[in-house]
N, C-alpha and C positions, 0 to 999 in steps of 0.2 A: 619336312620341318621337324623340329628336337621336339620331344614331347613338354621339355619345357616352356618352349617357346608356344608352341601350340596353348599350352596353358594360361601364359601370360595373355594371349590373344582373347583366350575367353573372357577373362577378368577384365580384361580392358574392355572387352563388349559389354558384358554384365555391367558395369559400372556406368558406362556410358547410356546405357536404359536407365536405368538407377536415377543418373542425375534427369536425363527425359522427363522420365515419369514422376517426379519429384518436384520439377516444373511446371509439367503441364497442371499438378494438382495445385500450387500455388494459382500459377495464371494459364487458363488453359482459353482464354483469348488472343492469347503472344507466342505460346509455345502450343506445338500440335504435339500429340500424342505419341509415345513410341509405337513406330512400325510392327502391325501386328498383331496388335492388342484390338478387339472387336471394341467399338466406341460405347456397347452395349454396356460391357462391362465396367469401361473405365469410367463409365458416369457414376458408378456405382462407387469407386471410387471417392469420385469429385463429392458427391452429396455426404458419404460418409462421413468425412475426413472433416470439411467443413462444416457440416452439422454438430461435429462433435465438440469442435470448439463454439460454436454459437450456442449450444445446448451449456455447455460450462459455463461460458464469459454471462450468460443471459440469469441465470444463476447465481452470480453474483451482481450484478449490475442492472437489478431489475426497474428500477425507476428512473436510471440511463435510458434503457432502452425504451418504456414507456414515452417519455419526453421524446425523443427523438422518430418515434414512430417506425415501423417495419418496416419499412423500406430504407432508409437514411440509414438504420441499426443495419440491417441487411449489406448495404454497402461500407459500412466503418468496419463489418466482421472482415470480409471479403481481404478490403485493403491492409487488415491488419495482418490475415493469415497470406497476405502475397509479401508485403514489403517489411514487415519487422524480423528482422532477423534476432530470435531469441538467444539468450546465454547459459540455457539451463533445459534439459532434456527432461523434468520433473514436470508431470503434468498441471500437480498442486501448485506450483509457480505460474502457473497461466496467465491469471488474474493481477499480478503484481509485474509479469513483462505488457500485458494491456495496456495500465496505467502508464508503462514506460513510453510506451507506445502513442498515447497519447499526450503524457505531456510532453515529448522531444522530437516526435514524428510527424503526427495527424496536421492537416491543414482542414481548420473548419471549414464547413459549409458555409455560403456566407448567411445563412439563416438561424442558424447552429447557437444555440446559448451560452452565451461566454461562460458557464458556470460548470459545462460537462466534465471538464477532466476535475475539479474540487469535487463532485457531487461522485464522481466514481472513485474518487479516493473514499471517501469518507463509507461508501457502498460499502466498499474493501474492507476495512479497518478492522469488523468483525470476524471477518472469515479470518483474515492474514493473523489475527490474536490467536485465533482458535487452534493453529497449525504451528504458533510459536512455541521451542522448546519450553520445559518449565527451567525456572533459574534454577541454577546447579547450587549446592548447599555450600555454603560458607562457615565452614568454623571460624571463620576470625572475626564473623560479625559479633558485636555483642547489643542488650539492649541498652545502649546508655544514652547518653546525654543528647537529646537533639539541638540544642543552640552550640553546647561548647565544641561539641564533637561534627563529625562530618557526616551526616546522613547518607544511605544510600537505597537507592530508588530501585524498587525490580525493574530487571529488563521486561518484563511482560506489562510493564504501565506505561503507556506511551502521552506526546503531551503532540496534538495539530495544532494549529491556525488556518484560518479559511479565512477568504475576503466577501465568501458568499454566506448566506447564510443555508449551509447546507441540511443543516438539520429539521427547517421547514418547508423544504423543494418541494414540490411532487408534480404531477401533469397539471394540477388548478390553480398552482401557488409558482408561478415562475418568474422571481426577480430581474430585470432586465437593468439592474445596477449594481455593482458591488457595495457591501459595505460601506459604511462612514472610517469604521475603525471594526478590525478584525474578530473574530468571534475564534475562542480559545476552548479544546477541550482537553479532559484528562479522562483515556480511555485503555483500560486497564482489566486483565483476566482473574478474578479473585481466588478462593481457595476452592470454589465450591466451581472452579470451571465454566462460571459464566461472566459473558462480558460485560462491561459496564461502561457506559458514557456519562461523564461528568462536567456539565460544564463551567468552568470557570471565570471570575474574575481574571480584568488587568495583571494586578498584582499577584496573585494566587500562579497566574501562569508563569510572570517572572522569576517566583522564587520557584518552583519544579524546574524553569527552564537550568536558573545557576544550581542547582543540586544534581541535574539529571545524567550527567553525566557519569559513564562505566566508572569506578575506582575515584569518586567524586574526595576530593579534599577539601571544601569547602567548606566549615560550619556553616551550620544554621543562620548563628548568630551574626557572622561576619556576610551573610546572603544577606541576611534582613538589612542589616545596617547600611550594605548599599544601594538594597530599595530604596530605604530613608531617602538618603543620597540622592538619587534619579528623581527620587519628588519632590526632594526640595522639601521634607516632612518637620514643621518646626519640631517636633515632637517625638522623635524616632523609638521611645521607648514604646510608645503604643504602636507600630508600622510588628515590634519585635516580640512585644506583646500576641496580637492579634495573627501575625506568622507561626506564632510557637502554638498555640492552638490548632491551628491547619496544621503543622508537622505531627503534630500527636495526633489527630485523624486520621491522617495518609497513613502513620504506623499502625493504626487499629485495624486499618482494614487492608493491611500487607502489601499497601503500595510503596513505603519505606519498610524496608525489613530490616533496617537497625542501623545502627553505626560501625564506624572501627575504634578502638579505645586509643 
């Protein structure tokens, strides 16, 4: 046989254990082991690999797992490290293909708290801030005008909704209803690198929502006025009033870092 070919032979072996053994650590219930491999060893494996991600995910999702008790956690790790296939070889993404994981994958337990996948976002929120670039400097920002001009929101300020009230969970406080009406935060990295959860008014959330956007063109002014509008506010000048106050907050504390002139 050509030495080339003999070489292909190998690679094609190699690989063919490769994917084996890459199997069997996913699910090593369905797929047996490559040929060879002392079982001694490959447990060593098994435990590694999967510890490493329950050691991380647990790490951040520590009142998940709490609630749902070591065992139920034990088997959501399990299923996650067999069946999600991630899009990103970055370990630091773990926790946000999880979430993925759970809201588009998981089928609860039928015991299971309708509130898990909110309550692991919201777990999330701080780490995934923490790991966010800082915004890139803009010379075109200037500080002017927040009602005439078009404010614009750091990317490092984020705005949720939750139906649950996540920020009160824990193992002794477990709502078994959603909300009436949703619970709005504004959670945001400051200058000083730490994270901050803010929670918000109704309206306070609507106007972040129309301003929040990248490269926002909005005024201020012309936000508020269609809050007015959606309230049906006889009085719109107080709706634009009491807005323009909250936009010069969120500027004080570098969640608006200025307008475009």
């Amino acid at each position: 046989m050509p030495a080339n070919a003999q070489a292909h032979v190998r690679l094609s072996s190699l690989r063919e254990q490769q994917v084996a053994f890459a199997a069997h650590l996913r699910d090593p219930d369905q797929n047996p082991a490559p040929s060879g491999i002392e079982d001694r060893r490959m447990a060593i494996y098994r435990e590694l690999f999967v510890g490493n991600v329950n050691a991380f995910l647990t790490g951040y999702f520590p009142i998940v797992k709490a609630i749902l008790g070591e065992k139920v956690w034990q088997k959501l790790i399990r299923s996650f490290y067999r069946d999600h296939a991630s899009h990103t070889p970055l370990f630091t993404e773990l926790a946000s293909e999880f979430l993925d994981y759970l809201a588009n994958e998981h089928v609860p337990e039928d015991d299971e708290p309708g509130f898990i996948t909110e309550l692991a976002h919201y777990e999330w929120v701080e780490g995934g801030l923490n790991l966010a670039p800082d915004p890139k400097p803009d010379e075109t920002l200037i500080d002017g005008d927040l009602l005439e001009q078009a404010p614009q929101v750091s990317p490092v300020a984020w705005l949720f909704s939750y139906h649950w009230p996540v920020h009160e969970i824990s193992v002794d406080n477990q709502p078994a209803e959603p909300l009436a009406e949703p619970v709005h935060f504004l959670i945001y990295r400051n200058t000083q690198d730490s994270v901050v959860f803010s929670r918000l008014n109704p309206i306070s959330a609507r106007l972040l929502q129309l301003i929040g956007e990248p490269g926002n063109t909005t005024s201020g002014k012309a936000a508020l006025t269609q809050i007015a509008v959606e309230l049906q506010h006889a009085q719109p000048e107080q709706v634009i009033a009491a807005g323009h106050k909250m936009l010069c907050d969120w500027r004080a504390k570098d969640i608006i870092l200025g307008t475009y002139a």
